[in-house]
N, C-alpha and C positions, 0 to 999 in steps of 0.2 A: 504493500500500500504506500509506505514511503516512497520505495524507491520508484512510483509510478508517480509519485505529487512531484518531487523532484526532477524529474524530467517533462514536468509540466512547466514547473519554472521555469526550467532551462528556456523553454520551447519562449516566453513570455519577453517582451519587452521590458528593460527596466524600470520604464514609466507604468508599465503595467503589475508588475510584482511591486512597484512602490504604494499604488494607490489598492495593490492588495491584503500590503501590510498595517494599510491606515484601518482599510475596513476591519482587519482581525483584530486591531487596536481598540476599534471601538464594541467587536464583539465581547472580547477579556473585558471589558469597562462595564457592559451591561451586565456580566456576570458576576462582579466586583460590585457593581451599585445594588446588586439584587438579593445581597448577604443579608441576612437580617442583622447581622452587627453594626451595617453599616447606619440603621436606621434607629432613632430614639423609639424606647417603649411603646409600642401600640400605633408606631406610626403604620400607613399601610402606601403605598406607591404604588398606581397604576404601570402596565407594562408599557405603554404608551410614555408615558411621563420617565423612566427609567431611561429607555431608549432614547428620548430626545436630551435626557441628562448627560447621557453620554456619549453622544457626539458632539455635545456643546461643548465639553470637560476637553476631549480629544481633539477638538479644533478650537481650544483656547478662544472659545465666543461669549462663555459667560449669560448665555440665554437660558433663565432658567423659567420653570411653568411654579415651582414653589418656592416658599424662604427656607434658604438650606440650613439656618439656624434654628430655626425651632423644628426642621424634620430630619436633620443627620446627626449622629455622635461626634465624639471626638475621634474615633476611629475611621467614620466618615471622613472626615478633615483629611486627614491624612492621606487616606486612601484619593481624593480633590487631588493632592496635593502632588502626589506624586505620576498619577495621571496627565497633569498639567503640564508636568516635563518633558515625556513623550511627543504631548501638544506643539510646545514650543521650541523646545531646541531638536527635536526632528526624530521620528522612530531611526534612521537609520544613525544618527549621531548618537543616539542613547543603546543601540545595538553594538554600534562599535564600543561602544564604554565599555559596556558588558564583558563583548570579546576579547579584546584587551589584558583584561579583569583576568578572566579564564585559559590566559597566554595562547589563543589563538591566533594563527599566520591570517592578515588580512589580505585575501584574494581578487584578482580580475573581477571578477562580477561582485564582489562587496563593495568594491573602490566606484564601480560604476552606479550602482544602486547610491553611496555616498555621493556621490559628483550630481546623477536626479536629483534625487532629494536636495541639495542644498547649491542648485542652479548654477552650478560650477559648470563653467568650457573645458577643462584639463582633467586629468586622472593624477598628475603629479602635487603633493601636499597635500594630499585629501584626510590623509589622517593625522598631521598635524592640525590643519584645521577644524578638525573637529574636534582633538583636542583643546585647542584653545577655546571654542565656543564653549563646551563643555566647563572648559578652568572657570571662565568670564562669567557666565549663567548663574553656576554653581557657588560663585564668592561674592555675586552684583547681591544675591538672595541673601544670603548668610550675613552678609553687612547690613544689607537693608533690616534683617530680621531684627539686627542685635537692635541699629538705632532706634527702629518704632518702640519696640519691646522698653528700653530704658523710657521712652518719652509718652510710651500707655500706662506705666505706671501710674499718673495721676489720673488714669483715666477708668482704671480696672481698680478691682479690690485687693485682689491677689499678682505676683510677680507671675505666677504660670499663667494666668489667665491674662494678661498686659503682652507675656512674649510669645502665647498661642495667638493673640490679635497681631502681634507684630509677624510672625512668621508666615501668617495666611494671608496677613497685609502684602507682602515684601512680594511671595507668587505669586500672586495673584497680579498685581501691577508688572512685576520685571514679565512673565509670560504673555505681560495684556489681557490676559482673562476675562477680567469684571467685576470677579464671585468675592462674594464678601460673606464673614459670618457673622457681624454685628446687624444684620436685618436690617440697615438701611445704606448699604455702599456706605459713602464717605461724606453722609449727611451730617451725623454729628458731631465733624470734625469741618464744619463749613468757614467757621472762625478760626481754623487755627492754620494760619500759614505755613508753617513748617511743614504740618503732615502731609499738606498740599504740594511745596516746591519739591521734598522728598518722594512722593509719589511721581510728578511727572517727570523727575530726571530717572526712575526706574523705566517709567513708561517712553522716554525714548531711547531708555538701552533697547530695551526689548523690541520697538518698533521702526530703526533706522537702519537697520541690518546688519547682521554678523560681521562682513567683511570689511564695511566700514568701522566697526568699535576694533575692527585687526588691524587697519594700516594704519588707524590714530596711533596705535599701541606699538607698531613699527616704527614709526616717524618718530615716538619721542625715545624709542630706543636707539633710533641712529641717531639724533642727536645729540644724546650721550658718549655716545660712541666716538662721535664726531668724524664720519665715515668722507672719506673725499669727495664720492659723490652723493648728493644730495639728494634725502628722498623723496621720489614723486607720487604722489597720490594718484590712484587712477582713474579712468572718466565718468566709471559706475559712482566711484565714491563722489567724486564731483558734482555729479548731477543728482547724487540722492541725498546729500546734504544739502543742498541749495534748495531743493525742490521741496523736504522736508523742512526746512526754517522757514519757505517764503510760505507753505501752505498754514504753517501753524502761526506765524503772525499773520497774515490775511484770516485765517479765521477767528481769531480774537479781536481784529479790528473790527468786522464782521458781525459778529455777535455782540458787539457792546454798541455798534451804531442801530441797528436792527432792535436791542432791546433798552434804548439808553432813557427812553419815553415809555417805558414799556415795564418790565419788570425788573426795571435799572431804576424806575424812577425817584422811588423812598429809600435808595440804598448810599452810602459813603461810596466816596470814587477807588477805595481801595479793595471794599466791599465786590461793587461793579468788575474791577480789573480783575480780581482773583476769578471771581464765578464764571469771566469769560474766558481767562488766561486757561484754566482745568479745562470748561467742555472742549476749546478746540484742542488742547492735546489729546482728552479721554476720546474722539472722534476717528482719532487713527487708527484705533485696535483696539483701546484700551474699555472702554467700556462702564470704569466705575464712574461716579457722578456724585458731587457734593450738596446737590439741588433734585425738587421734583423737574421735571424735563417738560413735564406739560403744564407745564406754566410758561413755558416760553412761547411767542405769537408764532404763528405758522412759516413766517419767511425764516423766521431763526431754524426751526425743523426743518426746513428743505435745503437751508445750504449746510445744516448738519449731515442731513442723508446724504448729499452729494460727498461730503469730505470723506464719510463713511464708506462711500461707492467705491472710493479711490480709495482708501485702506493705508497700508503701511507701507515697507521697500521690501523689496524682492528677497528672500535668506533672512528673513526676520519673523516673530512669532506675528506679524500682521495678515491681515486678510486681503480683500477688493484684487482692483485690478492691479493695483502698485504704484508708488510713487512715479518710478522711473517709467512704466508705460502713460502715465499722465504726462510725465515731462515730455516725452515722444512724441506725443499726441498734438502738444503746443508746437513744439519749435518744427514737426512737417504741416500743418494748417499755419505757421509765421511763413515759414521758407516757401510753402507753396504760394501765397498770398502774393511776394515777393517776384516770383519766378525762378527759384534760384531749383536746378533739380539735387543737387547734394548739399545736407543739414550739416552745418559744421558747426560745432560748440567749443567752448577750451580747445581751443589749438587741435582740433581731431574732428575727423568726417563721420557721422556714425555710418554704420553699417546697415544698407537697402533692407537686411533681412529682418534683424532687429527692428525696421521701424514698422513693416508689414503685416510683424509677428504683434506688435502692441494695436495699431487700428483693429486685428482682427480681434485680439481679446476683447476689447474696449467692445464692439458693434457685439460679441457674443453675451458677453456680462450683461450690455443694455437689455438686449434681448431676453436672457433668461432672466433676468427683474422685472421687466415687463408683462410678460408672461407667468411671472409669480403673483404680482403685484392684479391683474385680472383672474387668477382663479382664487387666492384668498378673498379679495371682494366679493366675488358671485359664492364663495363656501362661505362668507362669514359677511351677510349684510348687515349686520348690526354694526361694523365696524367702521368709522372716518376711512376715508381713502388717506389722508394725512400718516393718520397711525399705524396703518398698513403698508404703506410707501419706507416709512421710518422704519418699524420693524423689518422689512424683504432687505432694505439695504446696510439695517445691524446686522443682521444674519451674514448676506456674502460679506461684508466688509468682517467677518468675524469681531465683533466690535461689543457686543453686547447689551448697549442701551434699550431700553425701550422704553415706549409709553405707558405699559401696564397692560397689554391686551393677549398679553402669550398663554396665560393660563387658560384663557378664556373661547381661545381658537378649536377648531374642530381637529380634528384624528387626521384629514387632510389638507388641512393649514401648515401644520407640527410637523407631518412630512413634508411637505416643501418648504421650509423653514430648514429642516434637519439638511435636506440637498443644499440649498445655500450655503449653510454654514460648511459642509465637508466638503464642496469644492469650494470655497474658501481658504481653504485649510490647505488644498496642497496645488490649489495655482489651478489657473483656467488653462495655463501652458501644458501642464500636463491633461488637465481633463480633453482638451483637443486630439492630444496624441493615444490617449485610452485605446481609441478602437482603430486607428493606423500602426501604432505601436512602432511605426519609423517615421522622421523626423528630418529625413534627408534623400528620400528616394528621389532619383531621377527619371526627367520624360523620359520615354524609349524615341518617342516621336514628337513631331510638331506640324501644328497645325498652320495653315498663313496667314498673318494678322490680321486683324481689320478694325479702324476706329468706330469709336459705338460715343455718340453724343450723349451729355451727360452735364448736367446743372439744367 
């Protein structure tokens, strides 16, 4: 029986035994949530609600249908907690750990299943990089854990119950999750700035991508070093830093002009700055929220969904289409506008295929939100279009917010909700290649061109 699954793999695409692995991930998860340890005395969980638990857990979306504080253990937690990993820094990065661990030889198709998973061009440093994400992930948490822990002290009765808030705190933001166990996200910490600017510098470790928090970590190694030649940042990291800082102050300026008459209006302007500073970071992937969310006026909720649409960077615990296919998306509708037929940025041309590759995401993501966004209206009429807009694009964006309307969705809401969120999780780039399972096949033949008018 193995050795016939085995040679099933073989026979599979990496992209295809990647999103095989996600799924069995989230099977182990439902079988994991469906422990009765996992749940407080007498609670009972629908199978329906287990299942959507846990593919929220496994793609780090944070969409949950109940309050996981008053219905998990503290065994529960944990069991959150360590699923969340998987989530985030990647089944195949946390497989390699393991292996590692176990002094196994990492093989041709392990490196290649690594390099899928974490949108790598090369097979060479695949397992130091995942090393290192693994080091960074693993000590961002740990640190985050100790400082909330020390600073929920005044906030908890007890030291264990201050540094169990601190360390589901710390996951929970560094993975972007959402999930919180104090039963209102990060309401009752709405005044306390600290918990806030320590949360969204967790939240854009976790959501500006691996490879970028590596060659910061290069560059100020060679500067110590003080190496002859000087180190260059490369154009992934350039453009997903740029693209990530101008989306997060555009959406804080955003949001405080949108609500500054609005639910800005009785508040102190540091008050105002904070509450808009969090949402547009919590927008990227992150998901927690220091405010009710429907209390903001509806244009604030739509260019939240848009932000949410567009999700994190590429190799990062984020969802949506991705920064860097947003950034593509602009500068070939600039350059086309222009006439220019090659996109040049920082000193370098991109590549026809990369920009192809990101238009086609983008028209598919719209697509498949659109066509979520009309069958949960026609399954759930009792619901605003608003708040079902908002919800379909928390979901792909893996992002977590909502309005409040998830428990409340029908059996066929919940699953397409659940589809959002798990291709979210491992990229529309892959869900495209699922059922081609190659990525580079050429024409045998051609046909003779002919222009087709258009505009």
């Amino acid at each position: 029986m193995f050795g016939k699954m085995r040679v099933w793999l073989e026979r599979r695409s990496p992209v295809q035994v990647i999103v095989g692995y996600y799924l069995l991930a989230v099977v182990v998860s439902i079988l994991l949530f469906s422990l009765p340890a996992v749940h407080k005395p007498g609670v009972h969980i629908s199978f329906i609600d287990t299942v959507f638990t846990a593919v929220s857990v496994v793609s780090d979306t944070g969409l949950t249908v109940f309050n996981i504080s008053e219905n998990y253990s503290l065994f529960g937690y944990f069991v959150i907690m360590i699923v969340l990993q998987f989530g985030g820094i990647g089944i195949m990065a946390m497989s390699t750990f393991f292996w590692l661990l176990l002094g196994r030889r990492i093989g041709l198709r392990e490196r290649r299943l690594i390099m899928v998973d974490n949108n790598q061009f090369a097979l060479s440093g695949l397992v130091q990089l995942v090393k290192e994400i693994l080091k960074m992930v693993l000590w961002t948490e740990l640190i985050g854990a100790v400082i909330f822990g020390f600073h929920f002290l005044k906030y908890f009765p007890t030291w264990k119950e201050a540094f169990l808030q601190g360390l589901f705190a710390s996951v929970s933001a560094t993975t972007n999750a959402g999930m919180d166990i104090t039963g209102e996200s990060l309401t009752p910490f709405a005044g306390d700035y600290f918990v806030q600017i320590i949360t969204i510098i967790l939240i854009i470790f976790g959501a500006i991508g691996f490879p970028v928090l590596i060659e910061v970590k290069t560059y100020f190694s060679s500067r110590k070093k003080k190496l002859e030649h000087p180190f260059r940042f490369s154009l992934f990291t350039k453009i997903t830093t740029f693209t990530y800082g101008i989306l997060f102050i555009t959406g804080t300026i955003l949001i405080l002009l949108l609500e500054w008459q609005h639910y800005f209006k009785s508040l102190t302007w540091h008050q105002s700055f904070f509450y808009a500073l969090f949402q547009a970071a919590t927008t990227r992937s992150a998901g927690l929220t220091t405010m009710n969310i429907t209390e903001f006026s509806v244009p604030t909720l739509l260019i939240m969904s848009v932000f949410m649409f567009i999700g994190g960077s590429p190799n990062s615990v984020g969802g949506g289409i991705r920064t860097t296919t947003f950034a593509l998306n602009m500068l070939f509708v600039y350059h086309f506008a222009k006439g220019n037929r090659e996109i040049k940025i920082f000193k370098r041309e991109l590549h026809q295929d990369d920009v192809m590759k990101s238009l086609a995401i983008t028209i598919l993501a719209i697509m498949m939100c659109c066509i979520s966004v009309v069958t949960i209206s026609i399954s759930d009429k009792q619901q605003e279009l608003i708040s079902i807009l908002f919800e379909v694009c928390s979901a792909f964006g893996t992002v977590g917010l909502s309005m409040g309307i998830t428990p409340d969705l029908s059996i066929l809401s919940k699953c397409i909700l659940m589809i959002l969120m798990f291709v979210g999780r491992i990229g529309l780039t892959s869900f495209l290649y699922i059922i081609g399972g190659d990525n580079n096949k050429k024409a045998k033949y051609h046909y003779p061109k002919e222009r087709v008018v258009t505009g």
